[in-house]
Structure formats: structure tokens, C-alpha cells
N, C-alpha and C positions, 0 to 999 in steps of 0.2 A: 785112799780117796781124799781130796784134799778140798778145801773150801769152794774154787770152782767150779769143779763138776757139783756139789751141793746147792749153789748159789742159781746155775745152770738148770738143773733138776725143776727145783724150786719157780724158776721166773718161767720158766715152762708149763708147770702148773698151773701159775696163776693167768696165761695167756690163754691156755682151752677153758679155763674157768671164764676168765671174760667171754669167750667166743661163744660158749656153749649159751650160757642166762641172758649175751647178748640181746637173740630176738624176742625169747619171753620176756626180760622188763621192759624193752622197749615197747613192746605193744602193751603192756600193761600200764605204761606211763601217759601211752596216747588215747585207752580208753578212758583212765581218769584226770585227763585233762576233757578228752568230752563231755565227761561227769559233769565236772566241775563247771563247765560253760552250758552246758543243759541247765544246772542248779543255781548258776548266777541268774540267766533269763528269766526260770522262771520262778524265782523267790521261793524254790524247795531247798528246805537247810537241813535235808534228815542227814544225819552222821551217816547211817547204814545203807542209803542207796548205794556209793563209791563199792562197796566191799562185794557182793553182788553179779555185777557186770564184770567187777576184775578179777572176780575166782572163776566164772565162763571162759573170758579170754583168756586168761594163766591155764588153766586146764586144756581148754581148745587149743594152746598154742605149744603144750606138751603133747599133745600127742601129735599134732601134726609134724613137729623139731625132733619126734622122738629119735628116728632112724638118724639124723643128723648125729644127733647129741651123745649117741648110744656109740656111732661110728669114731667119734673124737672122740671120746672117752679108751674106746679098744683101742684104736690106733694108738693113745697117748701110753697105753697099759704094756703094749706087745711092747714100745721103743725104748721101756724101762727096764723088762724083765729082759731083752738083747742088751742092755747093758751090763747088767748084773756081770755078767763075767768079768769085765776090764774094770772094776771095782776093786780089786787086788792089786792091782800095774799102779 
């Protein structure tokens, strides 16, 4: 096995990693920007309102991505263990 297929491995990784937490941060970035413009207008400065709303949406938004997330994870699992063999070549 030599430094490419590692390097390969690895940048593979970290692309179903983005793909995967993709749509949970993003939505989780857009409800606390709403937070945040709810609490601008209406002069609410609580710290704890943000946390709240964004463990709803984070929550909500795993289980609805779950069969997604669940799916690229397997898929990413099976293309590793079918490599396993040509790791001696």
C-alpha cells in the first residue's frame, strides 16, 4: 500500500464527511441566523434562546437525513472492505 491509495482513502473520507453534516449545519446555521434577526428586532439578548431552536432543527434534520447519511456511510464502508484485498499489490 503506498502513500496514494492512503491519501485517496483519506480525501474520500473527508468528502462523505462533508456531504453527510452538509444539510444538518446548514439548516442549523439558517435557524440561527433567524435567531439572531428575531433577537436583533426585538432587543431579546438571552444567550439560551439560540441553543433551543437549533437542537429542534439538528435533531429534526437527523432523522429526516437519517436514511441519506446512513446510506453514504454503507456505501462508503462496502468500497473499503472491496478494497481490502488489492492492499497487498
Amino acid at each position: 500500500m503506498n502513500d496514494a491509495v492512503v491519501i485517496d482513502l483519506i480525501r474520500n473520507a473527508i468528502i462523505i464527511i462533508f456531504i453527510i453534516a452538509g444539510p444538518v449545519l446548514f439548516l442549523s446555521i439558517i435557524v440561527g441566523l433567524l435567531v439572531a434577526i428575531f433577537q436583533t428586532t426585538t432587543s431579546i439578548q438571552e444567550q439560551s434562546l439560540v441553543f433551543i431552536p437549533k437542537i429542534i432543527v439538528v435533531m429534526i434534520s437527523l432523522i429526516y437525513f437519517s436514511y441519506f447519511i446512513v446510506s453514504r456511510i454503507t456505501d462508503y464502508t462496502l468500497d473499503v472492505f472491496d478494497f481490502i484485498p488489492f492492499l497487498n499489490q
